[in-house]
mmCIF file as Biopython writes it, N, C-alpha, C and O atoms, coordinates in Angstrom:
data_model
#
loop_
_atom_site.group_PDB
_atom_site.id
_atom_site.type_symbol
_atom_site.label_atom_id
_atom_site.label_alt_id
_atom_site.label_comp_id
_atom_site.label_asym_id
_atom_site.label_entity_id
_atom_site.label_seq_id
_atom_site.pdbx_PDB_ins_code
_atom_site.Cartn_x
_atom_site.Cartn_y
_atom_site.Cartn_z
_atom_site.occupancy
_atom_site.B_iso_or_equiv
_atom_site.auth_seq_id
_atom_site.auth_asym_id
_atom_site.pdbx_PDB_model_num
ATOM 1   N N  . UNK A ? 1  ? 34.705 -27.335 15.165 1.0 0.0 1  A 1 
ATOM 2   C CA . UNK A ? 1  ? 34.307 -26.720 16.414 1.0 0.0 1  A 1 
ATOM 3   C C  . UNK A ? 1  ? 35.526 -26.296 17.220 1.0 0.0 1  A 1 
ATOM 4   O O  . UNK A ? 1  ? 35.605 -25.217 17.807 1.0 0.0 1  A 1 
ATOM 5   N N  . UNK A ? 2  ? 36.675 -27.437 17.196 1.0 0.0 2  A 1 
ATOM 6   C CA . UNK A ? 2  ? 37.503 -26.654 17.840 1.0 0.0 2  A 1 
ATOM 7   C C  . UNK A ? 2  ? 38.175 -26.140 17.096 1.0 0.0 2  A 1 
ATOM 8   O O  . UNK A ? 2  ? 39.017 -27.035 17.023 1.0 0.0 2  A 1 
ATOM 9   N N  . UNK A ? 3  ? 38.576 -25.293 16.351 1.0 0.0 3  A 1 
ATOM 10  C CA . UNK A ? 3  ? 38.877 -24.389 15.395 1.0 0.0 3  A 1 
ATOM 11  C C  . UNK A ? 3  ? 38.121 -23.030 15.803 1.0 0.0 3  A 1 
ATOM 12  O O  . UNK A ? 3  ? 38.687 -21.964 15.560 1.0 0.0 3  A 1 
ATOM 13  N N  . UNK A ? 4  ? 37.195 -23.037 16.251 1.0 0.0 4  A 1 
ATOM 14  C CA . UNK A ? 4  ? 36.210 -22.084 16.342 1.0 0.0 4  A 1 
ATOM 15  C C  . UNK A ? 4  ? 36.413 -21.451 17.513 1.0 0.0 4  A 1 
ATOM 16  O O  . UNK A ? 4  ? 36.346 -20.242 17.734 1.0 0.0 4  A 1 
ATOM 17  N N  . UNK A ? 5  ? 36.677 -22.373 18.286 1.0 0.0 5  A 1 
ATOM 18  C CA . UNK A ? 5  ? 37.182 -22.017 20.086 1.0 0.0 5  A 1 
ATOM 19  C C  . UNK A ? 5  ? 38.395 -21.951 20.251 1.0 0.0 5  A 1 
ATOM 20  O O  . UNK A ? 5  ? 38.867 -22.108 21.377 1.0 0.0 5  A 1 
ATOM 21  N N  . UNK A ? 6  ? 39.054 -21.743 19.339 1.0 0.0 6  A 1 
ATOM 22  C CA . UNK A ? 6  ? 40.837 -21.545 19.452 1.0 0.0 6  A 1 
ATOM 23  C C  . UNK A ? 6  ? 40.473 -19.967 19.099 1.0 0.0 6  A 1 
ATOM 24  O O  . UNK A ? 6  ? 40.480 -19.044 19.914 1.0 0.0 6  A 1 
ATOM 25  N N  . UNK A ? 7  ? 40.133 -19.873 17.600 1.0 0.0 7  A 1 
ATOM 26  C CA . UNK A ? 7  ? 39.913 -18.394 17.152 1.0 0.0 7  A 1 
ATOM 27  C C  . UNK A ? 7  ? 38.899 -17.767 18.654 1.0 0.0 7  A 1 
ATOM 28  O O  . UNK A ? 7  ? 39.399 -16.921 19.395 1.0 0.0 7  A 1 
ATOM 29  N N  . UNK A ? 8  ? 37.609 -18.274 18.890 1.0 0.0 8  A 1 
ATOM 30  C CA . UNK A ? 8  ? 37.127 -17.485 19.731 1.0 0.0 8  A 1 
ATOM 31  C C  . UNK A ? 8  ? 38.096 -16.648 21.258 1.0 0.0 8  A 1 
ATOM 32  O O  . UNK A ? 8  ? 37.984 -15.571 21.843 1.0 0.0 8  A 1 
ATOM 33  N N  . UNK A ? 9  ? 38.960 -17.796 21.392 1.0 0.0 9  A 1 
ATOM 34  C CA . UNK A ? 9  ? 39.807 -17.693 22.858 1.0 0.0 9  A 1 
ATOM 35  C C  . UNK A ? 9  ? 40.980 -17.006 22.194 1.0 0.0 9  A 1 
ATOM 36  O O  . UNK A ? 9  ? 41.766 -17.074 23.139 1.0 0.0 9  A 1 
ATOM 37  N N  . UNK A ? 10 ? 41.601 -16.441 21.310 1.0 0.0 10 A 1 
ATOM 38  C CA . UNK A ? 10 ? 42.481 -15.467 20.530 1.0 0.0 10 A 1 
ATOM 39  C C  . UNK A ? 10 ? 42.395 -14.289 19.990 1.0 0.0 10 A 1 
ATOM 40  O O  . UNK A ? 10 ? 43.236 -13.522 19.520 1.0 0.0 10 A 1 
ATOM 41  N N  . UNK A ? 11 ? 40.916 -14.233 20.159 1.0 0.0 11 A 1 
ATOM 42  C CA . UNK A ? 11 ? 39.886 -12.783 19.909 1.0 0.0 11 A 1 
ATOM 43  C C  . UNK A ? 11 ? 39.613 -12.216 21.308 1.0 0.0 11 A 1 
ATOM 44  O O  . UNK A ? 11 ? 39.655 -11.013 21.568 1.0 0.0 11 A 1 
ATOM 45  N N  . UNK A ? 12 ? 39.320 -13.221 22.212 1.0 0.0 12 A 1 
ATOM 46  C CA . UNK A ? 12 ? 39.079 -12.739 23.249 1.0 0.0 12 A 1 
ATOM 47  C C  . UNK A ? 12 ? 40.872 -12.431 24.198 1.0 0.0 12 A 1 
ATOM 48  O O  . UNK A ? 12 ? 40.802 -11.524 25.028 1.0 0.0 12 A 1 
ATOM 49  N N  . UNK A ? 13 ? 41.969 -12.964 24.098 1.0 0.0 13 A 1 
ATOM 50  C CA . UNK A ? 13 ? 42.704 -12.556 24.879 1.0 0.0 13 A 1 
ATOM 51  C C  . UNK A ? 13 ? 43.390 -10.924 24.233 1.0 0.0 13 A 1 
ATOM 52  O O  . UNK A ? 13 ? 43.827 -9.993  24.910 1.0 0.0 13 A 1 
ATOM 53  N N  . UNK A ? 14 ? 43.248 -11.054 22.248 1.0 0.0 14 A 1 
ATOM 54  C CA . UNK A ? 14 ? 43.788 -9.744  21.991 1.0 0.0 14 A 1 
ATOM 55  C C  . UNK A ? 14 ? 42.934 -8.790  22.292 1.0 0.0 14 A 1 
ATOM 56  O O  . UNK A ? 14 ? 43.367 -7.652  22.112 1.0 0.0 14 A 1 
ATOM 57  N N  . UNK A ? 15 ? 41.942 -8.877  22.663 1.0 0.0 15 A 1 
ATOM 58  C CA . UNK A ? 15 ? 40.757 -7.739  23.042 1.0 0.0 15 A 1 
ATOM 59  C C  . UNK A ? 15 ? 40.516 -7.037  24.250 1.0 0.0 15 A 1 
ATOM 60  O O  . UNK A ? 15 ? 39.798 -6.073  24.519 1.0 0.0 15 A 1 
ATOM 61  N N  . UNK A ? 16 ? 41.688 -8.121  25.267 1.0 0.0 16 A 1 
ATOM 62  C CA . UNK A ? 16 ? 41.395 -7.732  26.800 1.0 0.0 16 A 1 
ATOM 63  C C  . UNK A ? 16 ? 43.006 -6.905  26.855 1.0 0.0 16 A 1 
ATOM 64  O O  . UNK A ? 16 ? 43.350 -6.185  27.793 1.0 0.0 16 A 1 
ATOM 65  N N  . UNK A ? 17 ? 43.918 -7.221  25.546 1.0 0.0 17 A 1 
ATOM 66  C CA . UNK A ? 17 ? 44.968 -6.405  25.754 1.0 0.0 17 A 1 
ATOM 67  C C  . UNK A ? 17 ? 46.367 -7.740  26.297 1.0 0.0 17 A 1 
ATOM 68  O O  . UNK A ? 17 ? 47.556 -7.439  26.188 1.0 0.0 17 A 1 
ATOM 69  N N  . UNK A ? 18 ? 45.948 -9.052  26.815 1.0 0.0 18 A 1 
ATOM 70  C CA . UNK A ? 18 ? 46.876 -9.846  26.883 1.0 0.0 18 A 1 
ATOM 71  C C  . UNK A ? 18 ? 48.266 -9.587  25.966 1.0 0.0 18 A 1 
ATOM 72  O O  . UNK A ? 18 ? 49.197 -9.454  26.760 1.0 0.0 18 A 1 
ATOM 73  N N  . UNK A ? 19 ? 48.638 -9.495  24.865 1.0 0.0 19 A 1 
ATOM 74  C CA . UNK A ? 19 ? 49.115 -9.628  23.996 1.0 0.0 19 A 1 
ATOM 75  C C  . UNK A ? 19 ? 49.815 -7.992  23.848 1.0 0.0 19 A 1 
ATOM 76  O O  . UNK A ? 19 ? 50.345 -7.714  22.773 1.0 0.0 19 A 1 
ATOM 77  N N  . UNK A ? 20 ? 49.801 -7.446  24.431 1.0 0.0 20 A 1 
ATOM 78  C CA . UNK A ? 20 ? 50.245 -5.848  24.641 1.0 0.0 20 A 1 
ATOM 79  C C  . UNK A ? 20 ? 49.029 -4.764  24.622 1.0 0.0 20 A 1 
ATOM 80  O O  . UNK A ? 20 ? 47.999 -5.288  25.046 1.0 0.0 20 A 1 
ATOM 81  N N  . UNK A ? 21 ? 48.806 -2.971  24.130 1.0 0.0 21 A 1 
ATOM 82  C CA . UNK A ? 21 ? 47.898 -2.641  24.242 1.0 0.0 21 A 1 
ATOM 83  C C  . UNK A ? 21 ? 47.094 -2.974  23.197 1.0 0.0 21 A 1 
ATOM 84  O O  . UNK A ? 21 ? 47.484 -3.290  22.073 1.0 0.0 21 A 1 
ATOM 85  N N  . UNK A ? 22 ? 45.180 -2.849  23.839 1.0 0.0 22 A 1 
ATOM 86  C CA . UNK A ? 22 ? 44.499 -3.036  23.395 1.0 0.0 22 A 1 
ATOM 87  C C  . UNK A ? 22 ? 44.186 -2.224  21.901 1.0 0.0 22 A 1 
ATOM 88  O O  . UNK A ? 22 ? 44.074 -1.002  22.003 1.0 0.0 22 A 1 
ATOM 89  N N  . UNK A ? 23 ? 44.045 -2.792  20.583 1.0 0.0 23 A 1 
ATOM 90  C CA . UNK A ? 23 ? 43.867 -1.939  19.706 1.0 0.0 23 A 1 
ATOM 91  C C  . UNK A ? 23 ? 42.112 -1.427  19.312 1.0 0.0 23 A 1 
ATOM 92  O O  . UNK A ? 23 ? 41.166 -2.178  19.076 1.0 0.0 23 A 1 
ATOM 93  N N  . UNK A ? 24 ? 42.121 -0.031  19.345 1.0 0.0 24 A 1 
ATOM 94  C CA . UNK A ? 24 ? 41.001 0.774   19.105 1.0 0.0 24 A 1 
ATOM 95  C C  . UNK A ? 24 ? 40.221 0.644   18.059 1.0 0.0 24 A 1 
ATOM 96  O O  . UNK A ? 24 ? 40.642 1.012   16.963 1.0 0.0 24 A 1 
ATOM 97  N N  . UNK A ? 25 ? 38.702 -0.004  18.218 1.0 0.0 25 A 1 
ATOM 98  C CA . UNK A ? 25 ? 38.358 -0.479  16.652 1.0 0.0 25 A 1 
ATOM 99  C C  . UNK A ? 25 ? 38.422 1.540   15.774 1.0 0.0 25 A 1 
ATOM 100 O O  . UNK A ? 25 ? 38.828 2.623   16.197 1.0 0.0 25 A 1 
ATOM 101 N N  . UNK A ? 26 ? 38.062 1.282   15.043 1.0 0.0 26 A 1 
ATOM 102 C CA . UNK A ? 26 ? 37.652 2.367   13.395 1.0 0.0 26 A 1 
ATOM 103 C C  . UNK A ? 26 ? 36.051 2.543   13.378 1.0 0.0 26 A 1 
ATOM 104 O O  . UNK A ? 26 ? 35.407 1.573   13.779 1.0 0.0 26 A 1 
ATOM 105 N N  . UNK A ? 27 ? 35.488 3.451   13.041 1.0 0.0 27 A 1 
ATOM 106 C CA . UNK A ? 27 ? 34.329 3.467   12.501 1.0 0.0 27 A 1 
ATOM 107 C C  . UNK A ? 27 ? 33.966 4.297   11.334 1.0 0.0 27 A 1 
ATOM 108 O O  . UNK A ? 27 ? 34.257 5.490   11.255 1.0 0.0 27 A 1 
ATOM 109 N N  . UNK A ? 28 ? 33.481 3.798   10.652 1.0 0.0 28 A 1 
ATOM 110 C CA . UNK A ? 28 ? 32.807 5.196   9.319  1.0 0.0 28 A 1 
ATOM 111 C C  . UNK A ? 28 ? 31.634 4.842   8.894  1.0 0.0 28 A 1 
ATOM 112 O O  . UNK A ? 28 ? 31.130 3.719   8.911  1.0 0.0 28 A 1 
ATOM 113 N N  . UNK A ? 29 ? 31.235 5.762   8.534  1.0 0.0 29 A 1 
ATOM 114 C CA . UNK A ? 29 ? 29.884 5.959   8.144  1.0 0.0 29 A 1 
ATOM 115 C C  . UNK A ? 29 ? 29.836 7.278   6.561  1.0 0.0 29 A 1 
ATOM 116 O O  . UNK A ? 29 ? 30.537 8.275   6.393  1.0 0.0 29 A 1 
ATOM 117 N N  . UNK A ? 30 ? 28.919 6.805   5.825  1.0 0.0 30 A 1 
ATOM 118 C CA . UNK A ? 30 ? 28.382 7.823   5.041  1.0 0.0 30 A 1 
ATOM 119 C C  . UNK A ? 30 ? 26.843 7.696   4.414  1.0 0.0 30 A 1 
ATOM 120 O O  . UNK A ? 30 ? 25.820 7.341   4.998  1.0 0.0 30 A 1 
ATOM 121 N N  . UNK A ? 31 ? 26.967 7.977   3.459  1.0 0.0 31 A 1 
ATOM 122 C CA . UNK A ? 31 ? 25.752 8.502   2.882  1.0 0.0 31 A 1 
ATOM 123 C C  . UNK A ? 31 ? 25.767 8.803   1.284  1.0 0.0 31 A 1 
ATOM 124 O O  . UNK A ? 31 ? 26.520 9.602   0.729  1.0 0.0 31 A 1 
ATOM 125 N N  . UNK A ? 32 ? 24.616 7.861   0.560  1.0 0.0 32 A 1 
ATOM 126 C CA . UNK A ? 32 ? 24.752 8.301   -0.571 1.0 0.0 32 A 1 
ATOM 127 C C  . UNK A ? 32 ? 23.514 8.430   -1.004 1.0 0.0 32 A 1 
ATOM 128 O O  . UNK A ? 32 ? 22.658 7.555   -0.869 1.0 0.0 32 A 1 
ATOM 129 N N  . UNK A ? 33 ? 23.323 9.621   -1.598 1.0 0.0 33 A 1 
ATOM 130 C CA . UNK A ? 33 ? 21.715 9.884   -1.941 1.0 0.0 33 A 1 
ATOM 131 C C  . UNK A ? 33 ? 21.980 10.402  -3.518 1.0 0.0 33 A 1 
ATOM 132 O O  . UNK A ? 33 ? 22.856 11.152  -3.948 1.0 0.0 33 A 1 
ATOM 133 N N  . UNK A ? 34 ? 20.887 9.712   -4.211 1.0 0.0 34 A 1 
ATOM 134 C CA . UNK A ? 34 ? 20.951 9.318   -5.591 1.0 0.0 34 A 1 
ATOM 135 C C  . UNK A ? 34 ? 19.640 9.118   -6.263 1.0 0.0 34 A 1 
ATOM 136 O O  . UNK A ? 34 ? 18.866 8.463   -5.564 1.0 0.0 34 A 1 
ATOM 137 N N  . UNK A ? 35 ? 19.195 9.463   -7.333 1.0 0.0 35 A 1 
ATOM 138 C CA . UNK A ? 35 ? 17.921 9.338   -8.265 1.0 0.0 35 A 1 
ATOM 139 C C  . UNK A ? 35 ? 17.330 8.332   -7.692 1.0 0.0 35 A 1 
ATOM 140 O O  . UNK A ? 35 ? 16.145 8.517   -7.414 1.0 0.0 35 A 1 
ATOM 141 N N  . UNK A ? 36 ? 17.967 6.924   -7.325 1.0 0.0 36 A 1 
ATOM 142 C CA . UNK A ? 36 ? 16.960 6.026   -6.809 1.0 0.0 36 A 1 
ATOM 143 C C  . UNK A ? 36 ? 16.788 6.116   -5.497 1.0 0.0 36 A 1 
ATOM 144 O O  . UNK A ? 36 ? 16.158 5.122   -5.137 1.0 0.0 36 A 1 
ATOM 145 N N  . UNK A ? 37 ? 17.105 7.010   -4.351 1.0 0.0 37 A 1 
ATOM 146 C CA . UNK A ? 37 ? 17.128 6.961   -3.383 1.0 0.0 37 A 1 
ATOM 147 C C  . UNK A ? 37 ? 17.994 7.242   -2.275 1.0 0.0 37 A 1 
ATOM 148 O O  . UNK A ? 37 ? 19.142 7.452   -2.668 1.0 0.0 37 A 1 
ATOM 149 N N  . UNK A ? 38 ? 17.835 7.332   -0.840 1.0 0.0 38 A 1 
ATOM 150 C CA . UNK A ? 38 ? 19.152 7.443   -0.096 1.0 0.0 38 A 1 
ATOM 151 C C  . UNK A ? 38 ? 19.658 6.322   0.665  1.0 0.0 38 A 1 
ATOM 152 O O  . UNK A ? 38 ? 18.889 6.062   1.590  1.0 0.0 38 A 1 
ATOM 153 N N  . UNK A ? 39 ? 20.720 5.520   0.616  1.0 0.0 39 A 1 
ATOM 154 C CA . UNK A ? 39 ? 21.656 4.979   1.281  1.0 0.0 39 A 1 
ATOM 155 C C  . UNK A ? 39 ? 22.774 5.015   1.870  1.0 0.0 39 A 1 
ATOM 156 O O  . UNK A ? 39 ? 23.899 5.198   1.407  1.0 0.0 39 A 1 
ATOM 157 N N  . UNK A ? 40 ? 22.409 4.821   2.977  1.0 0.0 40 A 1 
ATOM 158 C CA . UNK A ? 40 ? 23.351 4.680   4.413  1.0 0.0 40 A 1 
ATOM 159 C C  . UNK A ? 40 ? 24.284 3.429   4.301  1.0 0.0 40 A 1 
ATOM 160 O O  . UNK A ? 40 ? 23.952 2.332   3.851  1.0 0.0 40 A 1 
ATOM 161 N N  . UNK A ? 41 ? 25.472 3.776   4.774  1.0 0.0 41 A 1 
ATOM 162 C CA . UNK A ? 41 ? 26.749 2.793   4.295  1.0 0.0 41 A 1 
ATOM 163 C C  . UNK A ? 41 ? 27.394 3.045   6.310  1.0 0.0 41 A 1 
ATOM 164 O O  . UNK A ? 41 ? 27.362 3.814   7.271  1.0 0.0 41 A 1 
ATOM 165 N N  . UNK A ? 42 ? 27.930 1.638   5.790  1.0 0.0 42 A 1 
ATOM 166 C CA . UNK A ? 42 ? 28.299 1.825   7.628  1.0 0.0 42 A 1 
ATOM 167 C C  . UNK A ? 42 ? 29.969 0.645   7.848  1.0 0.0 42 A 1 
ATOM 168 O O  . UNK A ? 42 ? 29.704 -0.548  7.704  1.0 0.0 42 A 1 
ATOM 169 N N  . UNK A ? 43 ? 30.886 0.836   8.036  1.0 0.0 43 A 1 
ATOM 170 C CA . UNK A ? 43 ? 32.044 0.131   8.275  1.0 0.0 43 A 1 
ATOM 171 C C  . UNK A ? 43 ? 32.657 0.109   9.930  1.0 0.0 43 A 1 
ATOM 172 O O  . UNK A ? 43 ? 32.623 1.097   10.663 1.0 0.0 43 A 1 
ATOM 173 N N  . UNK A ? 44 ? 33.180 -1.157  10.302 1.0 0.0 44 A 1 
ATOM 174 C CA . UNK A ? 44 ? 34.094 -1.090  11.584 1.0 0.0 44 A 1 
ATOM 175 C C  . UNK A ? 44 ? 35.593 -1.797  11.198 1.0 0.0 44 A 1 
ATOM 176 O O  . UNK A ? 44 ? 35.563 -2.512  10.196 1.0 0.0 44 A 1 
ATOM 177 N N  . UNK A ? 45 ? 36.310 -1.725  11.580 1.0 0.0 45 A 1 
ATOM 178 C CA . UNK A ? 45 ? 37.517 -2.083  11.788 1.0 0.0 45 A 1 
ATOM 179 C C  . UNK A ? 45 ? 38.708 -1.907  12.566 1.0 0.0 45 A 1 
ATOM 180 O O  . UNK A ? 45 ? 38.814 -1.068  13.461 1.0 0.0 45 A 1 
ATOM 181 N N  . UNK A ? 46 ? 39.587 -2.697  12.217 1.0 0.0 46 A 1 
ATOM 182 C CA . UNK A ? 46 ? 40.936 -2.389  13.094 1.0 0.0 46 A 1 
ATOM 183 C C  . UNK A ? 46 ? 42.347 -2.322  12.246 1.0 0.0 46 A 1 
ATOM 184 O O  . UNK A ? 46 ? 42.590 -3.151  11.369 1.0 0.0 46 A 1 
ATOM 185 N N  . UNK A ? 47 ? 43.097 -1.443  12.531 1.0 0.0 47 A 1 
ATOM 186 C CA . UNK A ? 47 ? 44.528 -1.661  12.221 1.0 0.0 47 A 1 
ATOM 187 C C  . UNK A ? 47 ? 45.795 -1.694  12.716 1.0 0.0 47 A 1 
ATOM 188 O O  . UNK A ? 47 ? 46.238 -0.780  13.411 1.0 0.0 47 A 1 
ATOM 189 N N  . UNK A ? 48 ? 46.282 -2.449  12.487 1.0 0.0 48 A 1 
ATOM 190 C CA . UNK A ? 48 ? 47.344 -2.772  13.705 1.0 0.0 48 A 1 
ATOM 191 C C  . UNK A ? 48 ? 48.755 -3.104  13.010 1.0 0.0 48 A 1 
ATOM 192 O O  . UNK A ? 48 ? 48.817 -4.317  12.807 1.0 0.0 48 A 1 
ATOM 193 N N  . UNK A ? 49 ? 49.920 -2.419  12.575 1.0 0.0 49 A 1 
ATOM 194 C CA . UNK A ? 49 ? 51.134 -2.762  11.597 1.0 0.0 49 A 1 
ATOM 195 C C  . UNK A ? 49 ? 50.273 -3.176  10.157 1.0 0.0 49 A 1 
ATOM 196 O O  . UNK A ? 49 ? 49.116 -2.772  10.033 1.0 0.0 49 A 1 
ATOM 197 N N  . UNK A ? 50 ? 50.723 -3.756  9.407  1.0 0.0 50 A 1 
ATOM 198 C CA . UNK A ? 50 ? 50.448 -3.875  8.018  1.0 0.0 50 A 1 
ATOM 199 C C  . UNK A ? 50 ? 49.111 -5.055  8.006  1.0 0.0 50 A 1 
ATOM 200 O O  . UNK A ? 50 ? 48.952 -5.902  7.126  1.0 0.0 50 A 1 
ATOM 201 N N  . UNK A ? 51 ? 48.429 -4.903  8.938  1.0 0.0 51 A 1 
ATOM 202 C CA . UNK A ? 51 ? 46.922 -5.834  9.057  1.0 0.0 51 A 1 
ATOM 203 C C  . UNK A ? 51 ? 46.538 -4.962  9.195  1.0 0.0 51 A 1 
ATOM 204 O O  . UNK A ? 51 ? 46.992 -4.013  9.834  1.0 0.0 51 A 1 
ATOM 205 N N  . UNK A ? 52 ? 44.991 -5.120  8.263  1.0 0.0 52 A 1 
ATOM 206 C CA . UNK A ? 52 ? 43.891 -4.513  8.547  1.0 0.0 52 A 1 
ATOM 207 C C  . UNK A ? 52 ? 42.522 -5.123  8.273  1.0 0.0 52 A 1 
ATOM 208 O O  . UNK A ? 52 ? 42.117 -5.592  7.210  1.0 0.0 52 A 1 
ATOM 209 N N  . UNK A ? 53 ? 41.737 -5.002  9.725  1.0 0.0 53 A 1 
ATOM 210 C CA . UNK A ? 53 ? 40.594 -5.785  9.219  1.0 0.0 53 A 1 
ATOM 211 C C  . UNK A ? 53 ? 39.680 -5.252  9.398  1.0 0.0 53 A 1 
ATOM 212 O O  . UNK A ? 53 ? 39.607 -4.641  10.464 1.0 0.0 53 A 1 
ATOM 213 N N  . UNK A ? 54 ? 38.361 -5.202  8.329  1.0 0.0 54 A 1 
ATOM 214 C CA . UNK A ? 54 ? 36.716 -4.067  8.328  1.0 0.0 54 A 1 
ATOM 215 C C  . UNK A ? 54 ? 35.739 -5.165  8.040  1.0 0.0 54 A 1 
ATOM 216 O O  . UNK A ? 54 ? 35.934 -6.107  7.273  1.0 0.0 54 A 1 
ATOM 217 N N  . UNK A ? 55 ? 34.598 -4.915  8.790  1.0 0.0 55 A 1 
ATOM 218 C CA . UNK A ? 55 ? 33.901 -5.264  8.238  1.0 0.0 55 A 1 
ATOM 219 C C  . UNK A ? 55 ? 32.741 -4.411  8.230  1.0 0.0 55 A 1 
ATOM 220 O O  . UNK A ? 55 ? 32.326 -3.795  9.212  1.0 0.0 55 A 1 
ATOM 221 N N  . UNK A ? 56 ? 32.152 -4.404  6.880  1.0 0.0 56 A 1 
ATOM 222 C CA . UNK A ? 56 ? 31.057 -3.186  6.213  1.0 0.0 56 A 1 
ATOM 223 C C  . UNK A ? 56 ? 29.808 -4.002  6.260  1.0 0.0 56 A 1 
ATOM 224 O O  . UNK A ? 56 ? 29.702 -5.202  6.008  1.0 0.0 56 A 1 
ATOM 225 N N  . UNK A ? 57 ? 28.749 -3.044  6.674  1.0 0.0 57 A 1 
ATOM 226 C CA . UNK A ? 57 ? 27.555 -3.253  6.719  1.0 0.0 57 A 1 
ATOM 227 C C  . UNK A ? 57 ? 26.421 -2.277  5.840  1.0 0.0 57 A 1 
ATOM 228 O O  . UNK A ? 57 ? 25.215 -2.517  5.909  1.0 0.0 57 A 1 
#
């Protein structure tokens, strides 16, 4: 638990910009339509120097 509230309170100060400027999430989106059907693909992320983090939905 506290592990959880260290990360939570380190997400929340790089997000308000504490830590210098705030970084701009990413978004993408596509589309794949195919014999079985059409699917929608959806990603967010951030990059910031040689980190990068997405997460796809």
């Amino acid at each position: 638990m506290r592990c959880f509230m260290a990360l939570a309170a380190a997400a929340f100060l790089a997000g308000c910009g504490v830590d210098g400027e705030p970084v701009a999430p990413q978004i993408n989106g596509g589309l794949t339509i195919n014999k079985n059907g059409i699917y929608p693909s959806a990603s967010v992320g951030v990059n910031r120097g040689p980190l990068s983090v997405w997460l796809g939905l």
